[in-house]
N, CA, C and O atoms as a printed pandas DataFrame, in Angstrom:
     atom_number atom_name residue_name chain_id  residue_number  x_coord  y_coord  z_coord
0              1         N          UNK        A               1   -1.623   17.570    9.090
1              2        CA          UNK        A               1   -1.990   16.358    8.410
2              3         C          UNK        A               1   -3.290   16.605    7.668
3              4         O          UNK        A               1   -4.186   17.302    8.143
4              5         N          UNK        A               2   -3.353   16.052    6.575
5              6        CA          UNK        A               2   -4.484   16.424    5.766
6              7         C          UNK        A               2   -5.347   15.116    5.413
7              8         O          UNK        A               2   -4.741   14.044    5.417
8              9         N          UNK        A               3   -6.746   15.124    5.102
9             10        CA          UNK        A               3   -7.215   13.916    4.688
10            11         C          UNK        A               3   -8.388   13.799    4.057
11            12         O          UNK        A               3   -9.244   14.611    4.406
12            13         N          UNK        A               4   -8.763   12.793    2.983
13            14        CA          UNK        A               4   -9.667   12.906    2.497
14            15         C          UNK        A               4  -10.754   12.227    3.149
15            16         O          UNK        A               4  -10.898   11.018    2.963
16            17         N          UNK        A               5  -11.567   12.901    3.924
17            18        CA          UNK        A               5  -12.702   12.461    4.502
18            19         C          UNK        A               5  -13.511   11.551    4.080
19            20         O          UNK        A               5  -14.278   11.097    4.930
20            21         N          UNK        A               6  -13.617   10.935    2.499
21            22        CA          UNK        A               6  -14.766   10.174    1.916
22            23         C          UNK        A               6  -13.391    8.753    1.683
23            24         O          UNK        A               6  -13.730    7.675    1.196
24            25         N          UNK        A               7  -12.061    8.993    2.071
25            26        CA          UNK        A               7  -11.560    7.453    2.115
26            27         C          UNK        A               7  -10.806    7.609    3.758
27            28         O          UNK        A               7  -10.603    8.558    4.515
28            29         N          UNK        A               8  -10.509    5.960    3.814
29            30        CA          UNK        A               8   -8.962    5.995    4.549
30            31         C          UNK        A               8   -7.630    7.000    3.879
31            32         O          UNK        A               8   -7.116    7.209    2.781
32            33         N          UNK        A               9   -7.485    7.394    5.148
33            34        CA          UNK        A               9   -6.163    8.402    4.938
34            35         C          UNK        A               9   -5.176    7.363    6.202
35            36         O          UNK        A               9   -5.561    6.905    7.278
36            37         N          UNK        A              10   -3.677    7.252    5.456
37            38        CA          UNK        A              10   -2.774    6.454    6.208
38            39         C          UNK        A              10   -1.944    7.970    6.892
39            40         O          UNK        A              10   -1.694    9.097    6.464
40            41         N          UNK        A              11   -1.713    7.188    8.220
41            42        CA          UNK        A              11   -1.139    8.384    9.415
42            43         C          UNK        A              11    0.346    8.167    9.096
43            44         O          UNK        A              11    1.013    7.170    8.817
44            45         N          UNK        A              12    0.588    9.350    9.229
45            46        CA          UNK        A              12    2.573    9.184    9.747
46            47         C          UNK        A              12    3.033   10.073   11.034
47            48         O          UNK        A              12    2.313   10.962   11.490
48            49         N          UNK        A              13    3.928    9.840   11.410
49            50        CA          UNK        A              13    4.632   10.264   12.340
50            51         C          UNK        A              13    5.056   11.819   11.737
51            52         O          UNK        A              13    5.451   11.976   10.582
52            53         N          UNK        A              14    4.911   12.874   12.672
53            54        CA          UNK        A              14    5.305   14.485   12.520
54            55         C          UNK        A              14    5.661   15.030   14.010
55            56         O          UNK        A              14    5.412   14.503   15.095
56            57         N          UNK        A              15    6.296   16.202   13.731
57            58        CA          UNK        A              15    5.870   17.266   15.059
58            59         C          UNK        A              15    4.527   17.543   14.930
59            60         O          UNK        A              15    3.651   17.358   14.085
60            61         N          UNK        A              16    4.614   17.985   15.896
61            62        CA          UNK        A              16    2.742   18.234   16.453
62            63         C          UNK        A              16    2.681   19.927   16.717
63            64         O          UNK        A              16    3.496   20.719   17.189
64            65         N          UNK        A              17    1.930   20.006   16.419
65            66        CA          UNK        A              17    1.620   21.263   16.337
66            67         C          UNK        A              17   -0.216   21.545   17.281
67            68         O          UNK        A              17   -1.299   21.210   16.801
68            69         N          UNK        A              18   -0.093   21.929   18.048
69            70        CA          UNK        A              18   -1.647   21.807   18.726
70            71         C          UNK        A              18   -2.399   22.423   18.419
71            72         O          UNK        A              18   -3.543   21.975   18.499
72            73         N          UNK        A              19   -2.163   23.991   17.820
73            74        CA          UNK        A              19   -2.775   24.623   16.988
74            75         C          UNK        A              19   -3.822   23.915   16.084
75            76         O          UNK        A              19   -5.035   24.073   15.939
76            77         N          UNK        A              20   -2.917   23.086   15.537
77            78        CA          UNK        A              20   -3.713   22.344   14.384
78            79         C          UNK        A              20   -4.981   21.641   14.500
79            80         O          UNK        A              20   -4.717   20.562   15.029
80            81         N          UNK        A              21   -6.348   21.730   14.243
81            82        CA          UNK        A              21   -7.125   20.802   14.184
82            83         C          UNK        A              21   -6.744   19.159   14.062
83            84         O          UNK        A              21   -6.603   18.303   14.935
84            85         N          UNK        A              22   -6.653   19.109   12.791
85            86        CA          UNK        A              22   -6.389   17.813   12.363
86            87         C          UNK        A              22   -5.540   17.227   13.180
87            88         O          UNK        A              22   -5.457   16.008   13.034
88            89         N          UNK        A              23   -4.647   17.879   14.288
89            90        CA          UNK        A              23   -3.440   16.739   14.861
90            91         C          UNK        A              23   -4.159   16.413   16.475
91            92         O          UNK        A              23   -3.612   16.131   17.541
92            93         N          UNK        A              24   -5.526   16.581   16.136
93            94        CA          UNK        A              24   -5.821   16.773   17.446
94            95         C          UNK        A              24   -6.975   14.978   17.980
95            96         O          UNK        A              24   -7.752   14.741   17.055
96            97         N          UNK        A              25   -7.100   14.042   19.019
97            98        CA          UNK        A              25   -8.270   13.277   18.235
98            99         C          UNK        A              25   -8.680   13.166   19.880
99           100         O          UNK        A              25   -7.908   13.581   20.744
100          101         N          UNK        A              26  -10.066   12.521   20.221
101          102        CA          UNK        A              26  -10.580   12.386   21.447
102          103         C          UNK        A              26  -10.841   10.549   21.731
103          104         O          UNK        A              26  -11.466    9.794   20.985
104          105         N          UNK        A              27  -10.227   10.232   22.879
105          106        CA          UNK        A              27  -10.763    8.612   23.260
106          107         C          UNK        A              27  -11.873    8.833   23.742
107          108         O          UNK        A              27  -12.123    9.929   24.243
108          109         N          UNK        A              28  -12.916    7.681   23.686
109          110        CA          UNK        A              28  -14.388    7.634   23.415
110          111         C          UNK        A              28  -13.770    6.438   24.913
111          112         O          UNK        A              28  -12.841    5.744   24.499
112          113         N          UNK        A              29  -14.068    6.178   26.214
113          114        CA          UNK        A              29  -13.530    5.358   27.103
114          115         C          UNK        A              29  -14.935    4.234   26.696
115          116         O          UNK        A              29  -14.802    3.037   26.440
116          117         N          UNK        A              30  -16.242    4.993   26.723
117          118        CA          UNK        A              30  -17.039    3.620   26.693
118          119         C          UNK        A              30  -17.199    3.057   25.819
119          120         O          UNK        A              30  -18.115    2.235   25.835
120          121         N          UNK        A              31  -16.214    3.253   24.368
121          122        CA          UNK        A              31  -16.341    2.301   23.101
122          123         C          UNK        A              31  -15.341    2.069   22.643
123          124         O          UNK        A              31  -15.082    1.312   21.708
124          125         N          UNK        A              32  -14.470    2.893   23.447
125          126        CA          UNK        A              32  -12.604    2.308   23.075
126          127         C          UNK        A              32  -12.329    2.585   21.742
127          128         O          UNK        A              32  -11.463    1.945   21.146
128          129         N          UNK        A              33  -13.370    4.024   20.871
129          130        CA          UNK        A              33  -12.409    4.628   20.206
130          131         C          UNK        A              33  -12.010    5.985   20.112
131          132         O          UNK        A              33  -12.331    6.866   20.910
132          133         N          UNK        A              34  -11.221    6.137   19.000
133          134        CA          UNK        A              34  -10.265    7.318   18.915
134          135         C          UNK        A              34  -10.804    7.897   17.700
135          136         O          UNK        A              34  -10.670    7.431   16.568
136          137         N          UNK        A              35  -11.545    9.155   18.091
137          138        CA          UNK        A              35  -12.201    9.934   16.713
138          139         C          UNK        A              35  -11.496   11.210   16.575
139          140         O          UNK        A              35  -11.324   11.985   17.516
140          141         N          UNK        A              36  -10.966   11.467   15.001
141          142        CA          UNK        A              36  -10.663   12.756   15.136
142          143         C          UNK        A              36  -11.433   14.140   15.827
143          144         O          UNK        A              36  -12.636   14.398   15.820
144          145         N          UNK        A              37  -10.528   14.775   16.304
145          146        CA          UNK        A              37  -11.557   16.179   17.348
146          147         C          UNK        A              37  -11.985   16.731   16.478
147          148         O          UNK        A              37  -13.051   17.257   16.798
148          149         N          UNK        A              38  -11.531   17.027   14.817
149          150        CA          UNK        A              38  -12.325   17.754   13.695
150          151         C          UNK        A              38  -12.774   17.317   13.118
151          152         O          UNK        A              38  -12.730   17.990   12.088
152          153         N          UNK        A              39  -13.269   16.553   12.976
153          154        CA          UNK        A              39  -14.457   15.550   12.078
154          155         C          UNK        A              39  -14.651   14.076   12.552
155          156         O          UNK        A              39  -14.251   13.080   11.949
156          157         N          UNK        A              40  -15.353   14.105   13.767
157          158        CA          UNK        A              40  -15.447   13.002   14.654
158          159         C          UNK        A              40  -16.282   12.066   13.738
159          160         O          UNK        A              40  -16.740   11.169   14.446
160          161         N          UNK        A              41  -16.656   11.923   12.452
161          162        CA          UNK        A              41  -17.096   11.431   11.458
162          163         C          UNK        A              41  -15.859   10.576   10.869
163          164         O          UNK        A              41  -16.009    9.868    9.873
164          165         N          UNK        A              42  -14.723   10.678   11.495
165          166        CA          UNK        A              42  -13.160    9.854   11.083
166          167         C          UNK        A              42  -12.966    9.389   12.183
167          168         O          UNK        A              42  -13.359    9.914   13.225
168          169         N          UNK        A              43  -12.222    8.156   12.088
169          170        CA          UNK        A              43  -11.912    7.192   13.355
170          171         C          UNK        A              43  -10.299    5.996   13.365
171          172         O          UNK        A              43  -10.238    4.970   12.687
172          173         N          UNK        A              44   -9.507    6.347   14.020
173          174        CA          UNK        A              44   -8.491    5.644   14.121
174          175         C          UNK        A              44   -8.411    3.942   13.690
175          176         O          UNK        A              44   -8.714    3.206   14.629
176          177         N          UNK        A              45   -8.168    3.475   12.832
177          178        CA          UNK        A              45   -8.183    2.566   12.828
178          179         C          UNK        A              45   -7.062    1.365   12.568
179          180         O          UNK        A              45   -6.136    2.012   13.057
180          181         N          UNK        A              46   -6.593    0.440   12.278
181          182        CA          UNK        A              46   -5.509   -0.973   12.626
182          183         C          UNK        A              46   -6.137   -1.583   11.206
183          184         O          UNK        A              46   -7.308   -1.825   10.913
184          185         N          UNK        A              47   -5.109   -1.714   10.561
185          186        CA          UNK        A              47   -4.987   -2.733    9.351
186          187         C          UNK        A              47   -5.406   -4.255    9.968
187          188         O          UNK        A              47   -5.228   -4.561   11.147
188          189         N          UNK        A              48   -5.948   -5.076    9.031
189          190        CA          UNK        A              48   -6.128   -6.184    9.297
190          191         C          UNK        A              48   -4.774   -7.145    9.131
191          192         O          UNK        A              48   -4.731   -8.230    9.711
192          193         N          UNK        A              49   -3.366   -6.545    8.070
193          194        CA          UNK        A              49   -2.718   -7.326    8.034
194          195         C          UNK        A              49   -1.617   -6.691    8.715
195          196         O          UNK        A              49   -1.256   -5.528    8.895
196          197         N          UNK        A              50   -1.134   -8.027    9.085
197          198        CA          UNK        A              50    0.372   -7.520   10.224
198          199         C          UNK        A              50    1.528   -8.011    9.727
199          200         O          UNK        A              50    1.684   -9.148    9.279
200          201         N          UNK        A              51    2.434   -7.053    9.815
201          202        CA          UNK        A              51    3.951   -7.703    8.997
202          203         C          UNK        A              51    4.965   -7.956   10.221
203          204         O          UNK        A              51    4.876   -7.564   11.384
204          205         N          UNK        A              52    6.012   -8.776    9.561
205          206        CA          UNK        A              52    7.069   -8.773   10.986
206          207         C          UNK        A              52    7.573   -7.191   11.499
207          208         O          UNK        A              52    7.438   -6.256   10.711
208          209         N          UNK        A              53    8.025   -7.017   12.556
209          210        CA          UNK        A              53    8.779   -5.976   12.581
210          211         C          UNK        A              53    9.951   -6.352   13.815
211          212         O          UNK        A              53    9.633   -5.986   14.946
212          213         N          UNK        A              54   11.237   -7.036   13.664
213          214        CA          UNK        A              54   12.125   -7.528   14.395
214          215         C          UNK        A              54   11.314   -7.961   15.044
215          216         O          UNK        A              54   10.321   -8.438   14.494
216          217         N          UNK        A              55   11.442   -7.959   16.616
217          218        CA          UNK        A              55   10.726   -9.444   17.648
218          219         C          UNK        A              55    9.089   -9.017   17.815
219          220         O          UNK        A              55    8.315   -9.725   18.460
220          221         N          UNK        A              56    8.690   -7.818   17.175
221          222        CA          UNK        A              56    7.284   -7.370   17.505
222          223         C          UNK        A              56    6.876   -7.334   15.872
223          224         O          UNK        A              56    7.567   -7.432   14.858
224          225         N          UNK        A              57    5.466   -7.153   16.084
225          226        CA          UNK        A              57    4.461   -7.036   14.570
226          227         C          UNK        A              57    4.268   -5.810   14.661
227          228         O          UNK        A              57    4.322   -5.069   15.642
228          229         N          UNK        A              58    3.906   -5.495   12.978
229          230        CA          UNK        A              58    3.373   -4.330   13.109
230          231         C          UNK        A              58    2.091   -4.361   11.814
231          232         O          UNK        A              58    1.837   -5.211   10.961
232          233         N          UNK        A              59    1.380   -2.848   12.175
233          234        CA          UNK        A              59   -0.223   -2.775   11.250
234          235         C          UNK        A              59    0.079   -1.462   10.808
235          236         O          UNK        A              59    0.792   -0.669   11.423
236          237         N          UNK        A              60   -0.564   -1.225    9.572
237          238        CA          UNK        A              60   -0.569    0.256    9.375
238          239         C          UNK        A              60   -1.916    0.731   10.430
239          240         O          UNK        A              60   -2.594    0.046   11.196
240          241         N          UNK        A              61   -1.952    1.810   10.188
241          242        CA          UNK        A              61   -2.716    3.227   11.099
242          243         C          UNK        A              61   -3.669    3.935   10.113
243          244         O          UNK        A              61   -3.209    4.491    9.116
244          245         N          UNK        A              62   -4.928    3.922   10.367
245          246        CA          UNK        A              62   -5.301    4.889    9.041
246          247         C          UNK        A              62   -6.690    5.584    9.911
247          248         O          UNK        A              62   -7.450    5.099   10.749
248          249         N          UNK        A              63   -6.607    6.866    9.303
249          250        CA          UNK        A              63   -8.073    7.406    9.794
250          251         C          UNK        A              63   -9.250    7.415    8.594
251          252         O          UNK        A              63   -9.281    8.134    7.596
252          253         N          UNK        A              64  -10.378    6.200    9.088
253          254        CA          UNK        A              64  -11.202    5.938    7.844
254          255         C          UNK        A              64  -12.619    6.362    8.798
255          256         O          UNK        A              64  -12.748    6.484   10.016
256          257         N          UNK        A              65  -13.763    6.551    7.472
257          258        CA          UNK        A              65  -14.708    6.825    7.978
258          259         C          UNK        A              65  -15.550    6.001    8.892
259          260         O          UNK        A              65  -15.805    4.860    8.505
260          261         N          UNK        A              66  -16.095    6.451   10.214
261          262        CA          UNK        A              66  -16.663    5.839   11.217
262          263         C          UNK        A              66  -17.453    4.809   10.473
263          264         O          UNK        A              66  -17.055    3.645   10.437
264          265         N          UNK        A              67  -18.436    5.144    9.943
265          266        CA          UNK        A              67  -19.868    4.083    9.612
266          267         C          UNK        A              67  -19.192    2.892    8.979
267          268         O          UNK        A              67  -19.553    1.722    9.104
268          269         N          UNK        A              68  -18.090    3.371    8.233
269          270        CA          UNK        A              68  -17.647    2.151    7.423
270          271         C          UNK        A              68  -16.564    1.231    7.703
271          272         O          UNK        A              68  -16.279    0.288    6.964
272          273         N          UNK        A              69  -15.815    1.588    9.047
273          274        CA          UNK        A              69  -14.775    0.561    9.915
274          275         C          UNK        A              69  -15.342   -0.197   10.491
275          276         O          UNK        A              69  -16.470   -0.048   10.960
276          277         N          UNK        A              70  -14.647   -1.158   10.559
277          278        CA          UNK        A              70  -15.056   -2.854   11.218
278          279         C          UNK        A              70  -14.584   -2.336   12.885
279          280         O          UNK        A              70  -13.628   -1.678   13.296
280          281         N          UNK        A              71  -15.630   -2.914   13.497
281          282        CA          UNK        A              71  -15.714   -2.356   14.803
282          283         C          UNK        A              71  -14.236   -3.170   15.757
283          284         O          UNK        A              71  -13.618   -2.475   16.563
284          285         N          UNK        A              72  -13.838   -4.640   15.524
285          286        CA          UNK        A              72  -12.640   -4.765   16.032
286          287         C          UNK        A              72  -11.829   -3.679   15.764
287          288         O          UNK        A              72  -11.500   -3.042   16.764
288          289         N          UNK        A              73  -11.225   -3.108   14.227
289          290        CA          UNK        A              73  -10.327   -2.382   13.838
290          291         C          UNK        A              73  -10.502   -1.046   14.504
291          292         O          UNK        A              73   -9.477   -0.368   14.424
292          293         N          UNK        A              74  -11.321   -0.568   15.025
293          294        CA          UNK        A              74  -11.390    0.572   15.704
294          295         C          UNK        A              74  -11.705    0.773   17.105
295          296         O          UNK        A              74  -12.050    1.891   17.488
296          297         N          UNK        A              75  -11.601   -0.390   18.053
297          298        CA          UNK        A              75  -11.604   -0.386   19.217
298          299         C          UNK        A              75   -9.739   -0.390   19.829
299          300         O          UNK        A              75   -8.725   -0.933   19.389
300          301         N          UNK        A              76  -10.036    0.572   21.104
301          302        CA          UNK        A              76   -8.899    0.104   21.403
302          303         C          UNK        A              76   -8.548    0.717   22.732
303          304         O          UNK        A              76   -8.942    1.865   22.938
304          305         N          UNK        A              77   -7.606   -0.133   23.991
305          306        CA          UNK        A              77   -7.412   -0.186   25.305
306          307         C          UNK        A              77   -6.274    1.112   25.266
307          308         O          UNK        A              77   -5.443    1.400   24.405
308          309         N          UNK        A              78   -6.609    1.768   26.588
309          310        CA          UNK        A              78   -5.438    2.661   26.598
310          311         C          UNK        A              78   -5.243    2.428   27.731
311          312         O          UNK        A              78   -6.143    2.709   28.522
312          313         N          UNK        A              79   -4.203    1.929   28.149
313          314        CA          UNK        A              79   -3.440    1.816   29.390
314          315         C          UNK        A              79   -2.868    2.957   29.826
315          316         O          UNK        A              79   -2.200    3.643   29.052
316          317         N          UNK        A              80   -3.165    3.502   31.864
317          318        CA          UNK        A              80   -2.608    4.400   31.789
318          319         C          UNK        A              80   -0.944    4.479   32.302
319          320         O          UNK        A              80   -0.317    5.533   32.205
């Protein structure tokens, strides 16, 4: 997966390859986020808008730069 570090880059679904840097990211437990492992300067983040998706919603996924995500959009619970 490739991305331009100075915007949001939108995620998709692939094989994984572990090799890879980029497919790699770390949970942060005491701030509930998800930073890429290669440029922890990028951060998982949740669209603000949600569309139907049959009986559940759905958000896009994007890895945008830390300083500049809204801190709801980049928090998040991982149940184990």
């Amino acid at each position: 997966m490739a991305y331009d570090s100075g915007a949001a880059s939108l995620l998709r679904l692939a094989m994984c390859d572990r090799a890879v840097p980029a497919q790699a990211f770390d949970f942060k437990e005491t701030s509930g986020e998800i930073v890429l492992r290669s440029d922890a300067d990028q951060c998982l983040t949740v669209g603000e808008e949600s569309r139907s998706a049959g009986p559940f919603v759905s958000r896009p996924l994007s890895l945008a730069p830390y300083a500049e995500a809204a801190g709801a959009l980049k928090t998040w619970v991982v149940l184990p």
